[in-house]
N, CA and C atoms as a LAMMPS dump frame, in Angstrom:
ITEM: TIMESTEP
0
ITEM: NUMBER OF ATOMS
288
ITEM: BOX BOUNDS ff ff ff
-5.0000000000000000e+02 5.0000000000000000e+02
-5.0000000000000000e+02 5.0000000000000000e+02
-5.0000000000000000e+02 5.0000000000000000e+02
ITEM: ATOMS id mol type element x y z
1 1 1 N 219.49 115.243 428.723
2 1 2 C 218.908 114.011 428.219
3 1 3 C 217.401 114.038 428.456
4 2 1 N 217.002 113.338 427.536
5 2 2 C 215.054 113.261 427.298
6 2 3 C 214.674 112.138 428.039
7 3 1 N 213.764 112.019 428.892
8 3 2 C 213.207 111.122 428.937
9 3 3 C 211.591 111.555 428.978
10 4 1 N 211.05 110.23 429.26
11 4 2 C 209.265 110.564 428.763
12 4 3 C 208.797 109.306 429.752
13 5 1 N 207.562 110.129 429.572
14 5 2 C 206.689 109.321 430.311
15 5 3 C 206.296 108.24 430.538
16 6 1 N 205.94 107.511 431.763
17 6 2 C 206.255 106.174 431.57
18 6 3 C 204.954 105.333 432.359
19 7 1 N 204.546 104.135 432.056
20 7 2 C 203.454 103.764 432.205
21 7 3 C 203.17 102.996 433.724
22 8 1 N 202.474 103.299 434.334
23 8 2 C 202.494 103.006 436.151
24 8 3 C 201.835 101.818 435.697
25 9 1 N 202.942 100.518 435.909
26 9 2 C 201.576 99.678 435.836
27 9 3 C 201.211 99.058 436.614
28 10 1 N 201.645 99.345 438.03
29 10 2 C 200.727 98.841 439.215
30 10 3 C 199.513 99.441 439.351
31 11 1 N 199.592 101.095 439.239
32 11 2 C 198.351 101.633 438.83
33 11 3 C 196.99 101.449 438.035
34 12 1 N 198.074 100.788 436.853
35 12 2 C 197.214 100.133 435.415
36 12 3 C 196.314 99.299 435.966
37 13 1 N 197.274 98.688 436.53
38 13 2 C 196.728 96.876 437.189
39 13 3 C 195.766 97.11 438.161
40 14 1 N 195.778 98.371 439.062
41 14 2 C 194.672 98.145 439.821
42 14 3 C 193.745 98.944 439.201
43 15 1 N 193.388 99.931 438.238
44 15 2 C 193.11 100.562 437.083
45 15 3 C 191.958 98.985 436.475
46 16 1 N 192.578 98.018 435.555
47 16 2 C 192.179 96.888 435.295
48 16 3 C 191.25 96.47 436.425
49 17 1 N 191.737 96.269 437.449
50 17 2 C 191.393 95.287 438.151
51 17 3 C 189.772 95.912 438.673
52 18 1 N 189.766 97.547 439.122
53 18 2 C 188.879 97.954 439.378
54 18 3 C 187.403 98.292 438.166
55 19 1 N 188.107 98.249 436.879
56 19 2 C 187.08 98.575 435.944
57 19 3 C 186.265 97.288 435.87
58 20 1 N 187.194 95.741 435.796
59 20 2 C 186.5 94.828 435.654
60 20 3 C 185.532 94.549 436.778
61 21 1 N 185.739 95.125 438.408
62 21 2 C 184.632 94.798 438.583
63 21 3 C 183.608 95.543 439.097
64 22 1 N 183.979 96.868 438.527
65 22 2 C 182.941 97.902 438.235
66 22 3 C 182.054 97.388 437.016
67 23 1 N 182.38 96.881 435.716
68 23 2 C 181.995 96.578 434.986
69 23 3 C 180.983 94.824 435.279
70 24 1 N 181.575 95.042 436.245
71 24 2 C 180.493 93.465 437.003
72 24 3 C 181.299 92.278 436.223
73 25 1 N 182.519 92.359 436.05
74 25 2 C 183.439 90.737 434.554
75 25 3 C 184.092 90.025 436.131
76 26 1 N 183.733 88.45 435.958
77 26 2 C 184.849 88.453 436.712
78 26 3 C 186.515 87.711 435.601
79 27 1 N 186.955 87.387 436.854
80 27 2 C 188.401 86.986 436.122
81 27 3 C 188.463 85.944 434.551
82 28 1 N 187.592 84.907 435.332
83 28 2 C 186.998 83.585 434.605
84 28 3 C 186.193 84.283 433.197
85 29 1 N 185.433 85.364 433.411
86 29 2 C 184.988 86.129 432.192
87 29 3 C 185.692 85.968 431.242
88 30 1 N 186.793 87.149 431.882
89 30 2 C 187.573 88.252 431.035
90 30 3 C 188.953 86.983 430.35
91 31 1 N 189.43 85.647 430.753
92 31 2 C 189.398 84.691 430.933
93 31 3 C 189.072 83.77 429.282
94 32 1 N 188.097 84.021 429.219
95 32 2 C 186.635 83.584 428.373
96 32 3 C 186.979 84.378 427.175
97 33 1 N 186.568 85.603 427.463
98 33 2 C 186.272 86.406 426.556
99 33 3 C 187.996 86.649 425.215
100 34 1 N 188.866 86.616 426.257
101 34 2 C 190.172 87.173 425.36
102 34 3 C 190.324 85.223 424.805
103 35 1 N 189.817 84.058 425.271
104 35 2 C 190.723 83.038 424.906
105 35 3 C 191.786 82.188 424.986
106 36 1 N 192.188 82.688 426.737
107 36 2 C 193.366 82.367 427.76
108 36 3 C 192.755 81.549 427.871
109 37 1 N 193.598 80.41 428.144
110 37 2 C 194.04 79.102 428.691
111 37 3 C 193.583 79.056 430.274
112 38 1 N 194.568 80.025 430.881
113 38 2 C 194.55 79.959 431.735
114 38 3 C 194.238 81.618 432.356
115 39 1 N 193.972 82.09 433.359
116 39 2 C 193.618 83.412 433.786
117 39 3 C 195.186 84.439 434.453
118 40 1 N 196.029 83.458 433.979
119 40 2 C 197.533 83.989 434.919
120 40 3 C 197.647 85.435 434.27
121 41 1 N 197.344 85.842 432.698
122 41 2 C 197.939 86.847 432.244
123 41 3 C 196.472 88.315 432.931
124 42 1 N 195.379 88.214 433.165
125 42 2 C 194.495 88.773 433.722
126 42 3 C 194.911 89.051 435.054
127 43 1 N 195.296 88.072 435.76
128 43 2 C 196.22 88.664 437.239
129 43 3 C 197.297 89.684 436.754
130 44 1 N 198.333 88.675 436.249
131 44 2 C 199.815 89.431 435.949
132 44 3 C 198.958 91.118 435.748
133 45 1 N 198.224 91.394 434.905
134 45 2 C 197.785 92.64 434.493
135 45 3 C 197.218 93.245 435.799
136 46 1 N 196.582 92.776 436.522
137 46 2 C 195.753 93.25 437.938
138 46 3 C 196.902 93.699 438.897
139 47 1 N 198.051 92.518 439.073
140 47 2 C 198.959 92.408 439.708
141 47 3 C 200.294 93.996 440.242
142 48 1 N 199.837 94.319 438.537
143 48 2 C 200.968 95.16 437.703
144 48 3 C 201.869 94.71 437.372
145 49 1 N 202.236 93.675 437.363
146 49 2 C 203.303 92.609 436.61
147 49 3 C 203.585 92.72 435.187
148 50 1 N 202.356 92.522 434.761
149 50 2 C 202.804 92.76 433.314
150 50 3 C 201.471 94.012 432.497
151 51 1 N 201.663 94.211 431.618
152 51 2 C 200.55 95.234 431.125
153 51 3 C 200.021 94.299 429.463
154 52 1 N 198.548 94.57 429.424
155 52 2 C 198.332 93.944 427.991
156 52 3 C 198.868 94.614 426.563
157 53 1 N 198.678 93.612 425.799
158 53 2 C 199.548 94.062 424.493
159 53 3 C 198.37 95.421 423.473
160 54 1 N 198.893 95.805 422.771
161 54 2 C 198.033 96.861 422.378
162 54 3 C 196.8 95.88 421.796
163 55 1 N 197.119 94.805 421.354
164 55 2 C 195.405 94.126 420.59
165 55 3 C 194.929 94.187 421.858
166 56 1 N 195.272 93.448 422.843
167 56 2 C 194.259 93.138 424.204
168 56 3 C 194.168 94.615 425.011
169 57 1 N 194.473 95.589 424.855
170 57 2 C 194.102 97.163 425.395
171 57 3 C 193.101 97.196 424.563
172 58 1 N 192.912 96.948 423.235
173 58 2 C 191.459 97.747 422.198
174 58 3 C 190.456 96.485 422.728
175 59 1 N 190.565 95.331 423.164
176 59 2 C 189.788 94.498 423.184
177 59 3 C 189.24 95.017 424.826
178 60 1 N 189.932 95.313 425.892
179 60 2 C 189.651 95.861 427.106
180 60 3 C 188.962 96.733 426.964
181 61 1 N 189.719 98.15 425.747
182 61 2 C 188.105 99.355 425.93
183 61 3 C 187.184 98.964 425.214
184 62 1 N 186.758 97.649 424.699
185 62 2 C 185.775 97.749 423.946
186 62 3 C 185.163 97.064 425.164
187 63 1 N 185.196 95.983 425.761
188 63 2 C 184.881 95.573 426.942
189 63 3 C 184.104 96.319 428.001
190 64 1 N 184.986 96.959 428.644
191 64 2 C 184.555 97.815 429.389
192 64 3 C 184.089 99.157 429.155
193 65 1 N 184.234 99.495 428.009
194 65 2 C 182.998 100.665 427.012
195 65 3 C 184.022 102.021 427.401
196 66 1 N 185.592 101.615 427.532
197 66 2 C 186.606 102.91 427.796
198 66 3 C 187.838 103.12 427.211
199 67 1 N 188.084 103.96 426.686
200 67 2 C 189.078 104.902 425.594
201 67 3 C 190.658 104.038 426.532
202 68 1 N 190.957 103.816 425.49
203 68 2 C 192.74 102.954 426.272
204 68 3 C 193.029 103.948 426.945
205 69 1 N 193.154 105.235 426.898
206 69 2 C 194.056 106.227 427.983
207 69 3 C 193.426 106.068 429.044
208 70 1 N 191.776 105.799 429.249
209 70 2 C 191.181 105.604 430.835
210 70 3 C 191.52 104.629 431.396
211 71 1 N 192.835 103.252 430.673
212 71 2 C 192.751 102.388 431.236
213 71 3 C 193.834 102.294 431.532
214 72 1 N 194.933 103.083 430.217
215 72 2 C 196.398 102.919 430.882
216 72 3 C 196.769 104.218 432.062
217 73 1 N 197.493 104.104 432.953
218 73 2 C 197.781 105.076 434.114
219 73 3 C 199.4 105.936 434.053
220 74 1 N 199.751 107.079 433.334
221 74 2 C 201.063 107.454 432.75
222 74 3 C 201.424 108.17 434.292
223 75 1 N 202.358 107.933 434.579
224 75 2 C 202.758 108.549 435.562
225 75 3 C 203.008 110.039 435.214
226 76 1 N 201.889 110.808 436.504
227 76 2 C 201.871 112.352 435.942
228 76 3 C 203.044 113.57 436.291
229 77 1 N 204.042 112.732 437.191
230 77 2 C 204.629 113.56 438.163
231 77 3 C 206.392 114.078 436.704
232 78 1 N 206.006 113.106 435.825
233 78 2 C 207.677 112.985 434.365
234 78 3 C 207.096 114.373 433.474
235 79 1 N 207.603 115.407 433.907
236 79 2 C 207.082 116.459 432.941
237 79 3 C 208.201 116.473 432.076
238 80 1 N 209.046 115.531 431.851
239 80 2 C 210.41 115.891 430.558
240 80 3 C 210.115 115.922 429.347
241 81 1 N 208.673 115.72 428.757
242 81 2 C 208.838 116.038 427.303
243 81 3 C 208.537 117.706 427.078
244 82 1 N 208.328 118.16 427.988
245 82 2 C 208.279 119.547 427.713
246 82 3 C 209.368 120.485 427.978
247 83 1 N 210.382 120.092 428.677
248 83 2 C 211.491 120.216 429.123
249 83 3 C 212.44 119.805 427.825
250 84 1 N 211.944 119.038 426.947
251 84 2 C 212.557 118.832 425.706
252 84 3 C 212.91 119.686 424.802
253 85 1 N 211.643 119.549 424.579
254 85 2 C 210.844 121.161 423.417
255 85 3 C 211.409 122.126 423.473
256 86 1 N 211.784 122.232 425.098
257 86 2 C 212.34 123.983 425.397
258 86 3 C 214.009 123.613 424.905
259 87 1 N 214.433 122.91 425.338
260 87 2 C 216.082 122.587 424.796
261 87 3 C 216.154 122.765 423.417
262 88 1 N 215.155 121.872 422.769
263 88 2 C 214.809 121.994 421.745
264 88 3 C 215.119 123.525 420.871
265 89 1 N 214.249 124.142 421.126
266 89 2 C 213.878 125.55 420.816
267 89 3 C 215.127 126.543 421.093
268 90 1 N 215.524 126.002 421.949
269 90 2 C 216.968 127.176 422.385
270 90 3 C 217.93 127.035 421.413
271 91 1 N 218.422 125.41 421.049
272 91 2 C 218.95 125.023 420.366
273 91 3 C 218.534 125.667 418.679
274 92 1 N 217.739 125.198 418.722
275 92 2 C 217.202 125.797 417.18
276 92 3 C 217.431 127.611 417.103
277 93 1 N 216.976 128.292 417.795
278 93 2 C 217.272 129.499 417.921
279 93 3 C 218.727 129.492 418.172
280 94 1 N 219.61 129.246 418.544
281 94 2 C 221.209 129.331 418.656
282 94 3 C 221.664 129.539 417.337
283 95 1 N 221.034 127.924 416.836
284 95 2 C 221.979 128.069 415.331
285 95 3 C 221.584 128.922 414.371
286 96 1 N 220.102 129.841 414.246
287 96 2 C 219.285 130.431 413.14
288 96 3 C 219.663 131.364 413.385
């Protein structure tokens, strides 16, 4: 069975949490800037609770001036899609 890589998002969250204030934003900013009500979903994301939706990832690297992969954190340790390929390949060579 395949599985794939999967997204750390406590990592993410402190990932988030550290760009914004490398980037000098605070919460109340970032807050501001996306159009929240309230700042709960900017924690939840800091938190690792929850991760932003792909509009609010392009709105983050444009923000903080960084490519979505610098912001999302894939856990590096799941090497199974390559472990795929090779099943893959055996398989295909079996039946040819």
């Amino acid at each position: 069975m395949c599985t794939y890589p999967k997204i750390n998002m406590k990592a993410t969250g402190e990932n988030i949490r550290q760009l914004r204030i490398t980037k000098g934003y605070s919460v109340k900013q970032l807050q501001s800037c996306f159009g929240f009500d309230d700042p709960q979903a900017i924690y939840r994301w800091q938190w690792g609770k929850s991760i932003p939706s792909i509009d609010n990832l392009i709105i983050l690297s444009v923000i903080f001036h960084e490519k979505i992969d610098s912001i999302i954190v894939v856990n590096s340790d799941d090497d199974a899609v390559p472990f795929c390929l090779l099943i893959f390949l055996i398989i295909f060579l079996a039946l040819t």
